[in-house]
mmCIF file as Biopython writes it, N, C-alpha, C and O atoms, coordinates in Angstrom:
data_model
#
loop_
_atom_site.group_PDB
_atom_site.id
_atom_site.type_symbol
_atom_site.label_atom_id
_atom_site.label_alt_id
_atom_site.label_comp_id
_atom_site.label_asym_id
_atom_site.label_entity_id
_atom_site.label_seq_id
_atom_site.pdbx_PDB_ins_code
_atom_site.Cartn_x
_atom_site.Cartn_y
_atom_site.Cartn_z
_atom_site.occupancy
_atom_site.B_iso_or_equiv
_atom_site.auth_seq_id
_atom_site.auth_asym_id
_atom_site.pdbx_PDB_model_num
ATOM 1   N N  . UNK A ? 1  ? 124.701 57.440 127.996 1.0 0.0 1  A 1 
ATOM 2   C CA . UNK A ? 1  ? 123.644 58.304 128.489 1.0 0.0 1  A 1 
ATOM 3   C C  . UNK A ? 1  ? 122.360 57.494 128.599 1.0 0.0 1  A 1 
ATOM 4   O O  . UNK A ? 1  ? 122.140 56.480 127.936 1.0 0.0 1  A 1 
ATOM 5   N N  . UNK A ? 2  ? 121.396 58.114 129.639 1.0 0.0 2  A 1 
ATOM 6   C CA . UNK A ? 2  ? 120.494 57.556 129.920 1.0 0.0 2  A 1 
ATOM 7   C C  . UNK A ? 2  ? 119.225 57.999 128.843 1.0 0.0 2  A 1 
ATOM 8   O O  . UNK A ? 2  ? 119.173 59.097 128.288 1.0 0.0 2  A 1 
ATOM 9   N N  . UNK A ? 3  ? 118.098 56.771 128.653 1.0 0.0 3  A 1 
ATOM 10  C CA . UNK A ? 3  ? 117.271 56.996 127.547 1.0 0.0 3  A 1 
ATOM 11  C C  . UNK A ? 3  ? 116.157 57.436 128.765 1.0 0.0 3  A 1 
ATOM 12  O O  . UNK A ? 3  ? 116.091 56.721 129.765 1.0 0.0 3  A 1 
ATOM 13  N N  . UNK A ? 4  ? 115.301 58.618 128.641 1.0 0.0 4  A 1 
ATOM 14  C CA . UNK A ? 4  ? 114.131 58.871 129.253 1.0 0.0 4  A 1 
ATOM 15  C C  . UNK A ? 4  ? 113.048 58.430 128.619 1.0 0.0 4  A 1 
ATOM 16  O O  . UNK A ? 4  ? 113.277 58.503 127.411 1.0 0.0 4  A 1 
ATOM 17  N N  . UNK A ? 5  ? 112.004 58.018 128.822 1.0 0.0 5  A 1 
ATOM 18  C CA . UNK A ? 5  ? 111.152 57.286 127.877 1.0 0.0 5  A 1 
ATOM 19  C C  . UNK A ? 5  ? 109.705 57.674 128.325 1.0 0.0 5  A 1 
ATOM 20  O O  . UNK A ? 5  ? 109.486 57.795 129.531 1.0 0.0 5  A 1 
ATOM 21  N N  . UNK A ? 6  ? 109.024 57.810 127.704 1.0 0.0 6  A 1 
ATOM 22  C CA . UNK A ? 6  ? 107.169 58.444 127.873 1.0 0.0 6  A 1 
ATOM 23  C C  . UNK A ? 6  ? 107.161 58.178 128.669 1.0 0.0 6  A 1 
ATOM 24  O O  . UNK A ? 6  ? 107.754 57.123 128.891 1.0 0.0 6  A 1 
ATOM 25  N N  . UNK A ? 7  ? 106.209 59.177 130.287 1.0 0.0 7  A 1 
ATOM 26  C CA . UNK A ? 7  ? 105.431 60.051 129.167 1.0 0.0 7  A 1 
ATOM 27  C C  . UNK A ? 7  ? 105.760 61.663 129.514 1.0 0.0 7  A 1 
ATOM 28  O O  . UNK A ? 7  ? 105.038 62.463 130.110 1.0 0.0 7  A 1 
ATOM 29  N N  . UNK A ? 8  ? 106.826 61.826 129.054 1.0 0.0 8  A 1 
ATOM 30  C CA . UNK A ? 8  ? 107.383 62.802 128.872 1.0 0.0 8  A 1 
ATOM 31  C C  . UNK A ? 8  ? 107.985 63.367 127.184 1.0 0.0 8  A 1 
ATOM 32  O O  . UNK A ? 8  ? 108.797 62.816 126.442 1.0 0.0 8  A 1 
ATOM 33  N N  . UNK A ? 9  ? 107.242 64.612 127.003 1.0 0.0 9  A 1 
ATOM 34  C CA . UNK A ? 9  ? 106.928 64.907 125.449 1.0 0.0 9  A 1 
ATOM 35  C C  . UNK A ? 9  ? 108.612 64.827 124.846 1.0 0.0 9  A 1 
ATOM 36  O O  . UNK A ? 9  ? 109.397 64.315 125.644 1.0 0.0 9  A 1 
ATOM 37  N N  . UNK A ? 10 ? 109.151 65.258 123.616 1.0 0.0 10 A 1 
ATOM 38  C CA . UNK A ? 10 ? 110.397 65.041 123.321 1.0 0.0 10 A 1 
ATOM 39  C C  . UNK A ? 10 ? 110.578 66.512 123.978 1.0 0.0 10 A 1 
ATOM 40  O O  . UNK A ? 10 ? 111.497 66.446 124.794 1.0 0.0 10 A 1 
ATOM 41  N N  . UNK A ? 11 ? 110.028 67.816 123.913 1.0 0.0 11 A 1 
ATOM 42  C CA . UNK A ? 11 ? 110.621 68.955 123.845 1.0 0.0 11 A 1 
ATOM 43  C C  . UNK A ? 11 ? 111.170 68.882 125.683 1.0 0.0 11 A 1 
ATOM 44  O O  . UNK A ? 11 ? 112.310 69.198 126.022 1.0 0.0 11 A 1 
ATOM 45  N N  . UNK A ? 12 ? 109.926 68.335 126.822 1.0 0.0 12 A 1 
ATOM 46  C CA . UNK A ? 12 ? 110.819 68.215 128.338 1.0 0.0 12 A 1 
ATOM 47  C C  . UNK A ? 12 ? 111.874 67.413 127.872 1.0 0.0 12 A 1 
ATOM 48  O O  . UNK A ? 12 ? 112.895 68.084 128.018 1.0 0.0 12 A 1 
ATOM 49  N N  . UNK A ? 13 ? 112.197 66.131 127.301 1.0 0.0 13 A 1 
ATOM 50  C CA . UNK A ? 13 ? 113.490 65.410 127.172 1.0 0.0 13 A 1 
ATOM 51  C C  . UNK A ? 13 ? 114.222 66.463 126.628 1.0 0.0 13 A 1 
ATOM 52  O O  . UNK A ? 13 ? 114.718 67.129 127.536 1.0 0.0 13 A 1 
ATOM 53  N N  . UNK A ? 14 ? 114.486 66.875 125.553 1.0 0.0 14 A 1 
ATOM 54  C CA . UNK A ? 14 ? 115.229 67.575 125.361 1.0 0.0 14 A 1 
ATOM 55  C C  . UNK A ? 14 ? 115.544 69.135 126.186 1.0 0.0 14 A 1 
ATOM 56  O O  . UNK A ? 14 ? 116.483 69.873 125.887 1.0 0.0 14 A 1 
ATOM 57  N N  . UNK A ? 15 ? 114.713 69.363 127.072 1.0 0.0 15 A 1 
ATOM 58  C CA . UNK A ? 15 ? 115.328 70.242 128.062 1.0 0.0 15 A 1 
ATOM 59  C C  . UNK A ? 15 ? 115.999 69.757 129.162 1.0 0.0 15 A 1 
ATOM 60  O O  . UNK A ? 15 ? 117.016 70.189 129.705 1.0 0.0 15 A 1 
ATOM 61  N N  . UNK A ? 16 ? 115.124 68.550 129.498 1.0 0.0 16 A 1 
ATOM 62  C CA . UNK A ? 16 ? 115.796 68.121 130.647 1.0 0.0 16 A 1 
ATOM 63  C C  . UNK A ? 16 ? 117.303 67.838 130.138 1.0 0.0 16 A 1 
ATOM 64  O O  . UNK A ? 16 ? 118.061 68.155 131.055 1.0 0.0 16 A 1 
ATOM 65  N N  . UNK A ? 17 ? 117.923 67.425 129.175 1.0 0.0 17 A 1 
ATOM 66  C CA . UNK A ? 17 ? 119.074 66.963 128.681 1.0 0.0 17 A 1 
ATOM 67  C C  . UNK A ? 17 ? 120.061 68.540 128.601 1.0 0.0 17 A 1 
ATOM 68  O O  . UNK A ? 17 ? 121.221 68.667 128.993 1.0 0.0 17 A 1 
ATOM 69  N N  . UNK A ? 18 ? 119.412 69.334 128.138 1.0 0.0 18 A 1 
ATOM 70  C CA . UNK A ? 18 ? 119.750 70.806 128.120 1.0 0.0 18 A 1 
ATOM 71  C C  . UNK A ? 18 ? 120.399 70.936 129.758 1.0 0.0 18 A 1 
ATOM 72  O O  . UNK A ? 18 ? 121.606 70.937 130.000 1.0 0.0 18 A 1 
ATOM 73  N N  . UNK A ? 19 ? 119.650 71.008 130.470 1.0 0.0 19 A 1 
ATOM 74  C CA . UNK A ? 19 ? 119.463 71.787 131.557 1.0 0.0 19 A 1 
ATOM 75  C C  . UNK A ? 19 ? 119.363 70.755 132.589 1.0 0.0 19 A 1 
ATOM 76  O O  . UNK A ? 19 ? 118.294 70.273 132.964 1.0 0.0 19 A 1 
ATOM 77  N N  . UNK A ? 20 ? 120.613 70.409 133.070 1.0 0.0 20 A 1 
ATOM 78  C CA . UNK A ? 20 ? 120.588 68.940 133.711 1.0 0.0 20 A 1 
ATOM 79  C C  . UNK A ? 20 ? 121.094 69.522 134.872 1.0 0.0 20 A 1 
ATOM 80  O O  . UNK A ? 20 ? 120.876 68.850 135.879 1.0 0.0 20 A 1 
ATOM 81  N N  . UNK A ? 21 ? 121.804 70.736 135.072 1.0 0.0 21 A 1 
ATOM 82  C CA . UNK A ? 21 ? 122.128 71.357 136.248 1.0 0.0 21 A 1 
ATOM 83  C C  . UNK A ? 21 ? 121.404 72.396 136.295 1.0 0.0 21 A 1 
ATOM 84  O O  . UNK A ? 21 ? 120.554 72.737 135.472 1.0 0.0 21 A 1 
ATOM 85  N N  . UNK A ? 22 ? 121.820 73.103 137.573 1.0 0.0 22 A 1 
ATOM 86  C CA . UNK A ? 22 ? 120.473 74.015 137.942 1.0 0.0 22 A 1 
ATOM 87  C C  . UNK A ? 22 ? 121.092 75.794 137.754 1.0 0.0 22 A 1 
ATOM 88  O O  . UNK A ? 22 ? 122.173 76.331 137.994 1.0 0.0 22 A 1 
ATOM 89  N N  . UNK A ? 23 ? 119.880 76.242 137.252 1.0 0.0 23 A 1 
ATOM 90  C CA . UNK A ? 23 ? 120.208 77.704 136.484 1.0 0.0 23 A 1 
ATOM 91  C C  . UNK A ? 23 ? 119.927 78.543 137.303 1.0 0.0 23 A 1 
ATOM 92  O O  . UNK A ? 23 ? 119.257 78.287 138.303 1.0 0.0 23 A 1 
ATOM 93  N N  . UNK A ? 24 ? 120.452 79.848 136.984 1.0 0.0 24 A 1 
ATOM 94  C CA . UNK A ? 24 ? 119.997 80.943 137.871 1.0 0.0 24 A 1 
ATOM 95  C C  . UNK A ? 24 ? 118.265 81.394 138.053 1.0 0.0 24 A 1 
ATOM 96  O O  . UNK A ? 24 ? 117.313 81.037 137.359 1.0 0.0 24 A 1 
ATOM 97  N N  . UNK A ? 25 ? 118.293 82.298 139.247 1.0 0.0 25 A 1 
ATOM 98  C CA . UNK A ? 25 ? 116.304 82.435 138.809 1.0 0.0 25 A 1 
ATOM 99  C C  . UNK A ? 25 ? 116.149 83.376 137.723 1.0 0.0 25 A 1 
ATOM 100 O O  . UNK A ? 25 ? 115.087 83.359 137.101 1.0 0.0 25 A 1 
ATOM 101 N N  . UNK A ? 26 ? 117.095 84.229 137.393 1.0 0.0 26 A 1 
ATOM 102 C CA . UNK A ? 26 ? 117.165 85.188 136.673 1.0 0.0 26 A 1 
ATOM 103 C C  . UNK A ? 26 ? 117.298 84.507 134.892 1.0 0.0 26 A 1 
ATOM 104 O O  . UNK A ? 26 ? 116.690 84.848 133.877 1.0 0.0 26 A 1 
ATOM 105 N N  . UNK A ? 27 ? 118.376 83.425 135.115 1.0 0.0 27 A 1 
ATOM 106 C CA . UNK A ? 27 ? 118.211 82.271 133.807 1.0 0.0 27 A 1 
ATOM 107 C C  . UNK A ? 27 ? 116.941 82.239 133.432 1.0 0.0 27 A 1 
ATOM 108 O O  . UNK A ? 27 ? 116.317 82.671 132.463 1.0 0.0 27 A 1 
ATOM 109 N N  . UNK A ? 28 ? 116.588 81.432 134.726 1.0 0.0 28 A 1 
ATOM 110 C CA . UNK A ? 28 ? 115.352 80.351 134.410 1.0 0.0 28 A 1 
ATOM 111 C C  . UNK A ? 28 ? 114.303 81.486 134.057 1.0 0.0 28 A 1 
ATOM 112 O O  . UNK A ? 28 ? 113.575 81.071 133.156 1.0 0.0 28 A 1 
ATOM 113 N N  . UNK A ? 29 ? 114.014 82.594 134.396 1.0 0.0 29 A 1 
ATOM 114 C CA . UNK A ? 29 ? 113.168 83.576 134.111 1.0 0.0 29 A 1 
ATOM 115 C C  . UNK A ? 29 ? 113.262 83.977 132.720 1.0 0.0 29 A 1 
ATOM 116 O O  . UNK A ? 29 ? 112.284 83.973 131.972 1.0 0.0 29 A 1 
ATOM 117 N N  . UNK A ? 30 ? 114.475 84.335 132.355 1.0 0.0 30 A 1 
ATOM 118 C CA . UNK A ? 30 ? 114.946 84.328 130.918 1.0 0.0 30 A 1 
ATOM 119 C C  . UNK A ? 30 ? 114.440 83.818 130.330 1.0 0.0 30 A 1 
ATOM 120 O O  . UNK A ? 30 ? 113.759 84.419 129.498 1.0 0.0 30 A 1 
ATOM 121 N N  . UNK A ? 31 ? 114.430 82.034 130.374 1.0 0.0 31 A 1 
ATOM 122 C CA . UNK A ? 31 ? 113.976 80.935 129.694 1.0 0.0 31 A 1 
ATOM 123 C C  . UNK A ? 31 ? 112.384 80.736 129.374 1.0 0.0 31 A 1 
ATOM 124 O O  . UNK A ? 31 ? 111.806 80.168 128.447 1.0 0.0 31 A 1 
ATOM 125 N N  . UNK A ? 32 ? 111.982 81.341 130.365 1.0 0.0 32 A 1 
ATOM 126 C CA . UNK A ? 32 ? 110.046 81.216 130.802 1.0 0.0 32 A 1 
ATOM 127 C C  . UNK A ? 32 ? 109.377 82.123 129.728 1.0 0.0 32 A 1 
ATOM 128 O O  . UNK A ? 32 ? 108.251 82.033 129.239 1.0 0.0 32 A 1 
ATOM 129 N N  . UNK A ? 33 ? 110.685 83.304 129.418 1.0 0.0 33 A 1 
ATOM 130 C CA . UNK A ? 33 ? 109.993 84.616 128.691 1.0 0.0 33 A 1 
ATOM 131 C C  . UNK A ? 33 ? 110.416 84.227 127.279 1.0 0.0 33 A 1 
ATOM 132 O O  . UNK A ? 33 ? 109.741 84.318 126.254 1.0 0.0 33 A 1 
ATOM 133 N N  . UNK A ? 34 ? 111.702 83.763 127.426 1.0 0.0 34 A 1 
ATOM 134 C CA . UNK A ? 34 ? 112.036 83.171 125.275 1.0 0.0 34 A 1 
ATOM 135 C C  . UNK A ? 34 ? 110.652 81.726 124.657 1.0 0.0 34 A 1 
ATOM 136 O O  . UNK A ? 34 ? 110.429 81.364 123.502 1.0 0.0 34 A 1 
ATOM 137 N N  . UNK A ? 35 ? 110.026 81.259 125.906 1.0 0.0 35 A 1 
ATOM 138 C CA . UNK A ? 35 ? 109.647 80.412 125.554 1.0 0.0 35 A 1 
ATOM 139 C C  . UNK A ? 35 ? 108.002 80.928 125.389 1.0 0.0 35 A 1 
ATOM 140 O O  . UNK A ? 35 ? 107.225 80.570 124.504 1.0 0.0 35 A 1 
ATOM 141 N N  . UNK A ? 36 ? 107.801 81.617 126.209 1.0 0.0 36 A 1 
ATOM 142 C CA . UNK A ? 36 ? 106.342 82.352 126.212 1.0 0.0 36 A 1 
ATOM 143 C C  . UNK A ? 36 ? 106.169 83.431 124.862 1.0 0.0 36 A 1 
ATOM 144 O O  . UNK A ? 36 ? 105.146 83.725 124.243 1.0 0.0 36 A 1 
ATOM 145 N N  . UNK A ? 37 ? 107.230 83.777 124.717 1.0 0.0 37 A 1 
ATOM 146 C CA . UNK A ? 37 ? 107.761 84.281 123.170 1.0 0.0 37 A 1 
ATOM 147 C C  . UNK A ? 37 ? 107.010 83.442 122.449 1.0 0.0 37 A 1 
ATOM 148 O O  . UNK A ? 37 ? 105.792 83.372 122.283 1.0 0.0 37 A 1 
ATOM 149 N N  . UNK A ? 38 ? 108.087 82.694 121.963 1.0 0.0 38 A 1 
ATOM 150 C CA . UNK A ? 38 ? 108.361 81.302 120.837 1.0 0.0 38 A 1 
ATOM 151 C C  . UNK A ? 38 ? 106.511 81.223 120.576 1.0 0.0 38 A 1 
ATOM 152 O O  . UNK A ? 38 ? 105.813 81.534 119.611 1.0 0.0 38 A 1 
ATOM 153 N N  . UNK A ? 39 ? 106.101 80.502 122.302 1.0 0.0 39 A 1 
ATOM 154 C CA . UNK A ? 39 ? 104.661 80.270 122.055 1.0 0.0 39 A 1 
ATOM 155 C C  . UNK A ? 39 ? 103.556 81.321 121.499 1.0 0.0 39 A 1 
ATOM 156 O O  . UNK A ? 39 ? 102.670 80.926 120.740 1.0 0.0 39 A 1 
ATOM 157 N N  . UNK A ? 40 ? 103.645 82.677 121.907 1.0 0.0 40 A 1 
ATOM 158 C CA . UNK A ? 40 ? 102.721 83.896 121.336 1.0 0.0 40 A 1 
ATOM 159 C C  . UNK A ? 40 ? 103.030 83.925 119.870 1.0 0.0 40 A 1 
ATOM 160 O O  . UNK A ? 40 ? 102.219 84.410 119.081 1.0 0.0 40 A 1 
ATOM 161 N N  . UNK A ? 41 ? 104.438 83.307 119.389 1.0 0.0 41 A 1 
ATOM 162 C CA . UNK A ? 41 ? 104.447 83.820 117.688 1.0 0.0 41 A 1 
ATOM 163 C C  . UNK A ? 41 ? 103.908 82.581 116.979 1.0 0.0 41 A 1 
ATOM 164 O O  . UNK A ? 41 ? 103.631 82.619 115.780 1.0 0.0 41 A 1 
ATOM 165 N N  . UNK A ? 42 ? 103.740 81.347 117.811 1.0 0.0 42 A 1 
ATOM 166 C CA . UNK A ? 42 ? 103.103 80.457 117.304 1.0 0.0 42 A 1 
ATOM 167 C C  . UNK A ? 42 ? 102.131 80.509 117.393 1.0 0.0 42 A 1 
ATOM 168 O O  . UNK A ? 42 ? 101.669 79.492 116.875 1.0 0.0 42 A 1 
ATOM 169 N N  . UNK A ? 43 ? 101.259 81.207 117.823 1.0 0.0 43 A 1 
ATOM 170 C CA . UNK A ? 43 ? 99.554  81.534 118.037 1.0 0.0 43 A 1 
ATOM 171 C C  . UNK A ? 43 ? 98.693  82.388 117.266 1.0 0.0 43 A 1 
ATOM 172 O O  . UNK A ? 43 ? 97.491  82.357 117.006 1.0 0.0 43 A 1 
ATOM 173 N N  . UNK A ? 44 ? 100.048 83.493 116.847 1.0 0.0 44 A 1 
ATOM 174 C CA . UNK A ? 44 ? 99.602  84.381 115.959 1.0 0.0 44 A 1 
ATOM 175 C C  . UNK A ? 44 ? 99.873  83.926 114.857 1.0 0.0 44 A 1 
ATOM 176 O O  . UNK A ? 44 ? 98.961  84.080 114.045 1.0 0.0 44 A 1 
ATOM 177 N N  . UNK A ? 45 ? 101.097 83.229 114.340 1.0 0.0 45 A 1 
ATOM 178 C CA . UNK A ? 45 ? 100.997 82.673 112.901 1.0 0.0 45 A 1 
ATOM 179 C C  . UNK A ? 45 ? 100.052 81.514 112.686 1.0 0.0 45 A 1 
ATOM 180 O O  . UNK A ? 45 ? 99.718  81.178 111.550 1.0 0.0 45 A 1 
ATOM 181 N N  . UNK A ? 46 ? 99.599  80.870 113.831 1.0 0.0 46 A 1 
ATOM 182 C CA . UNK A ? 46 ? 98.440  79.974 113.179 1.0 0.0 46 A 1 
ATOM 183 C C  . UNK A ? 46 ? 96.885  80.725 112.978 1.0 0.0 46 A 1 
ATOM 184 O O  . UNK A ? 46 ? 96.001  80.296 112.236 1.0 0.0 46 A 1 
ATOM 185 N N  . UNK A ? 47 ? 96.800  81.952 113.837 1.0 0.0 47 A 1 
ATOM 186 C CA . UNK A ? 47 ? 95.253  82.532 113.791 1.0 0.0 47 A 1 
ATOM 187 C C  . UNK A ? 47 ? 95.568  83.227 112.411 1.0 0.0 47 A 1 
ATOM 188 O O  . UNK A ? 47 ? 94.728  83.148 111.515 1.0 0.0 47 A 1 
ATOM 189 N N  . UNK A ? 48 ? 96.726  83.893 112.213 1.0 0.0 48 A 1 
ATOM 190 C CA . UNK A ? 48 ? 96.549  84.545 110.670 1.0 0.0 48 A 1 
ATOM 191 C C  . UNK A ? 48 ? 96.606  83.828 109.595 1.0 0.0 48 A 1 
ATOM 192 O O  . UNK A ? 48 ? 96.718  84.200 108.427 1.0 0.0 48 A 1 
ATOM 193 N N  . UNK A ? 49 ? 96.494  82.367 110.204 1.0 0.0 49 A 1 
ATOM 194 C CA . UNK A ? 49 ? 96.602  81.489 108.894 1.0 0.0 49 A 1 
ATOM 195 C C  . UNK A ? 49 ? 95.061  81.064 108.730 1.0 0.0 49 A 1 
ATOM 196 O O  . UNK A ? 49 ? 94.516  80.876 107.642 1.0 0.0 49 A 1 
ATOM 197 N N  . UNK A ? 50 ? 94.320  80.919 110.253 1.0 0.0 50 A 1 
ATOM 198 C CA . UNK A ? 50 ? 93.181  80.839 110.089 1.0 0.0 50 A 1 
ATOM 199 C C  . UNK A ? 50 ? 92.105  81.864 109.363 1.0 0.0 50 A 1 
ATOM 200 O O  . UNK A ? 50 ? 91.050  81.598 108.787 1.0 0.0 50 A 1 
ATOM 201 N N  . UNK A ? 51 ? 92.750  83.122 109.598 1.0 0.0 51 A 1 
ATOM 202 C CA . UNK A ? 51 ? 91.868  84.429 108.831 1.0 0.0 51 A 1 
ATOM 203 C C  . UNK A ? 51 ? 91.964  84.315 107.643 1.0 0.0 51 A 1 
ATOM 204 O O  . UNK A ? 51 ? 91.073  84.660 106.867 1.0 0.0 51 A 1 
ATOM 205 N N  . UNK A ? 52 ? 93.336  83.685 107.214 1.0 0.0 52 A 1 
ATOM 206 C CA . UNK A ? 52 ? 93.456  83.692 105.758 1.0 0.0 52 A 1 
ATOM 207 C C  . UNK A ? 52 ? 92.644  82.778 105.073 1.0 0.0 52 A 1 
ATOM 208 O O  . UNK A ? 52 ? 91.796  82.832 104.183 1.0 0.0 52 A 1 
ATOM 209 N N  . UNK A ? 53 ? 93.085  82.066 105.654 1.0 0.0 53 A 1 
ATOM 210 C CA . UNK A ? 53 ? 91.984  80.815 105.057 1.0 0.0 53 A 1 
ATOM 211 C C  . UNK A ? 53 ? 90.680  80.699 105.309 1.0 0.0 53 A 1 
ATOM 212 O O  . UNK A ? 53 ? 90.099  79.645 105.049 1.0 0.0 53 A 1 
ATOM 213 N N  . UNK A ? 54 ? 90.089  81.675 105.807 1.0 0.0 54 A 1 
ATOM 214 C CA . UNK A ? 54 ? 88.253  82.314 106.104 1.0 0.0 54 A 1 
ATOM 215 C C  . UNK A ? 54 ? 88.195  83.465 105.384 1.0 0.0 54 A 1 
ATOM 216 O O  . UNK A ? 54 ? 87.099  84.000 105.219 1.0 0.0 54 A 1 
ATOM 217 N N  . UNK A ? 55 ? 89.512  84.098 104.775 1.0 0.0 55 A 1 
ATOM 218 C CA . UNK A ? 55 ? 89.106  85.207 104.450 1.0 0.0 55 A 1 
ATOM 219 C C  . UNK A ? 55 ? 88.180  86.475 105.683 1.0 0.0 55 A 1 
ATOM 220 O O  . UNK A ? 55 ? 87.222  87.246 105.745 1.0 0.0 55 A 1 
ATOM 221 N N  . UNK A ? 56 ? 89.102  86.037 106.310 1.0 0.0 56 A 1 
ATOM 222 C CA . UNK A ? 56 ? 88.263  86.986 107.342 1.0 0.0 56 A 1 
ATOM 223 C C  . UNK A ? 56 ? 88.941  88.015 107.518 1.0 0.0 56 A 1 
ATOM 224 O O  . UNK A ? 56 ? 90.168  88.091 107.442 1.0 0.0 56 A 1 
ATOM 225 N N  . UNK A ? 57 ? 87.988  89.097 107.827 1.0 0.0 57 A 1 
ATOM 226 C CA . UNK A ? 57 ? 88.570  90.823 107.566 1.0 0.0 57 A 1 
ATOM 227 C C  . UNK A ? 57 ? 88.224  91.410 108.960 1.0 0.0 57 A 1 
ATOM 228 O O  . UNK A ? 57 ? 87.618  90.894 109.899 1.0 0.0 57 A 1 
ATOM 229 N N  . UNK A ? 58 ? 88.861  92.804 108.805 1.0 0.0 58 A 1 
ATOM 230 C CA . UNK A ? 58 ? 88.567  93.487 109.724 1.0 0.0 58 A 1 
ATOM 231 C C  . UNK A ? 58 ? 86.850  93.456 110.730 1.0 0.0 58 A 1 
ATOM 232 O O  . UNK A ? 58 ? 86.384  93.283 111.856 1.0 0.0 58 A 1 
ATOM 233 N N  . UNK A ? 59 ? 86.496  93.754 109.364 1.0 0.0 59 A 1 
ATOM 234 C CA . UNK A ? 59 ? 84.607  93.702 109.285 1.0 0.0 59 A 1 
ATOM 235 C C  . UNK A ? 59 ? 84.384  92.786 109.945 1.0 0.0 59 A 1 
ATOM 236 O O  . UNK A ? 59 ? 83.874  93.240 110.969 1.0 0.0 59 A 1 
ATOM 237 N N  . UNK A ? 60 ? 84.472  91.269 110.041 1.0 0.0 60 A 1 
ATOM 238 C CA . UNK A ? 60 ? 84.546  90.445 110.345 1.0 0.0 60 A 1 
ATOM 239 C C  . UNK A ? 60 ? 84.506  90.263 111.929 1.0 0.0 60 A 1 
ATOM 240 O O  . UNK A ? 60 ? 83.560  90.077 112.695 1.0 0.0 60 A 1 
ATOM 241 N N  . UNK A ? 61 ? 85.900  90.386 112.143 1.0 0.0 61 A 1 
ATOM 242 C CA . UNK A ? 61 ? 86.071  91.104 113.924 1.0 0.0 61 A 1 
ATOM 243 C C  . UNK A ? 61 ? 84.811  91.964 114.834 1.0 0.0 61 A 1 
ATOM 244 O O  . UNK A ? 61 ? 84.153  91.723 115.846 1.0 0.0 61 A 1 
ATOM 245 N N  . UNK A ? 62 ? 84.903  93.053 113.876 1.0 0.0 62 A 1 
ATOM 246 C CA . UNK A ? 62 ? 84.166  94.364 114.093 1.0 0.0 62 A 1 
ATOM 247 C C  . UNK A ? 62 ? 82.673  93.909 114.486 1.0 0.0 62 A 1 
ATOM 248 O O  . UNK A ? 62 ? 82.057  94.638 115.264 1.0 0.0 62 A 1 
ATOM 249 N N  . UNK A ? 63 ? 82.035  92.708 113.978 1.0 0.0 63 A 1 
ATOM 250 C CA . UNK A ? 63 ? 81.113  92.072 113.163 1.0 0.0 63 A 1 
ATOM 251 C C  . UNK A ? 63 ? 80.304  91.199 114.039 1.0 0.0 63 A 1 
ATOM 252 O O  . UNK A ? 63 ? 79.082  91.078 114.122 1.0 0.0 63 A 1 
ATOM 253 N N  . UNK A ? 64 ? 81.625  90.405 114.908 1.0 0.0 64 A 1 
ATOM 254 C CA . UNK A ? 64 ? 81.751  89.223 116.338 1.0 0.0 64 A 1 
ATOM 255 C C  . UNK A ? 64 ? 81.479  90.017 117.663 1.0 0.0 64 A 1 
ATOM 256 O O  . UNK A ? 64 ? 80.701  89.756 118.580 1.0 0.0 64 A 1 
ATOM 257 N N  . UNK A ? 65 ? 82.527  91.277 117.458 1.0 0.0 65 A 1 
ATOM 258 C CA . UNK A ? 65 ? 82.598  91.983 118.671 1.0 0.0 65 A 1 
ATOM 259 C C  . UNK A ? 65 ? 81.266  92.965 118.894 1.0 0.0 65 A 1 
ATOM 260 O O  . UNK A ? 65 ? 81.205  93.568 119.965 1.0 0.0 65 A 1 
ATOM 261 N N  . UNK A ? 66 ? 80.096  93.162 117.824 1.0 0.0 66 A 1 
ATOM 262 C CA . UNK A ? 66 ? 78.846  93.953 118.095 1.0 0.0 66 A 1 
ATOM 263 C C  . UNK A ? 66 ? 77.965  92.828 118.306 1.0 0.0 66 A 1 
ATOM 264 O O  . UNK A ? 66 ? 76.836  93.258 118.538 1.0 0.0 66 A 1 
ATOM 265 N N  . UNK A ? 67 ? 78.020  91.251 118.326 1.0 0.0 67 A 1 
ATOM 266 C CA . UNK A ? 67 ? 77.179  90.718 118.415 1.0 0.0 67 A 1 
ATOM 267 C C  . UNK A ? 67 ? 76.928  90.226 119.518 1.0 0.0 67 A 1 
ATOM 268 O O  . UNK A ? 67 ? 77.822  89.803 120.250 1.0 0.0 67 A 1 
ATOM 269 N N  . UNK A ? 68 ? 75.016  90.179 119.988 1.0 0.0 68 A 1 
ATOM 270 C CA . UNK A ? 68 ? 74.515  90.330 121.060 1.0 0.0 68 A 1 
ATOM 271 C C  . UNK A ? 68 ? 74.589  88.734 121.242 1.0 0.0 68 A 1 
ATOM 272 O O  . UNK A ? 68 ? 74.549  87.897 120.340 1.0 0.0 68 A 1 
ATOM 273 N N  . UNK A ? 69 ? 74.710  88.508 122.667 1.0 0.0 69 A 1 
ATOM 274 C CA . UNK A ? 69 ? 75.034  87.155 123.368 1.0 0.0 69 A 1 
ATOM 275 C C  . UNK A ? 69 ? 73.309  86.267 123.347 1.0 0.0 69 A 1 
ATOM 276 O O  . UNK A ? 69 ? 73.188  85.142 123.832 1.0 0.0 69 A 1 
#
């Protein structure tokens, strides 16, 4: 097998290696939405890691969102 080499991240290598033939649109749509997934639960477990670690509360939010620009 062929080695792909930068600058392409490991996760395209490892799709491209996945998915070396061509998928349905209905697949590939599939794929766009498990991955847009994956990414939203990684966004939210890092911001609730950020609240945690600010201790930031509701109030807080409430707090950002009344303040004048």
């Amino acid at each position: 097998m062929n080695t792909i080499n930068p600058p392409l991240s490991n996760v395209q290598v490892e799709l491209m290696k996945i998915y070396s033939t061509n998928i349905t649109e209905r697949e590939l749509q599939e794929l766009k939405n498990l991955l847009a997934q994956f990414y939203a639960k990684k966004s939210i477990e890092n911001a609730n890691e950020v609240w945690k670690t600010n201790n930031f509360t509701n109030e807080t939010m409430d707090s950002w969102l009344n303040e004048k620009s």
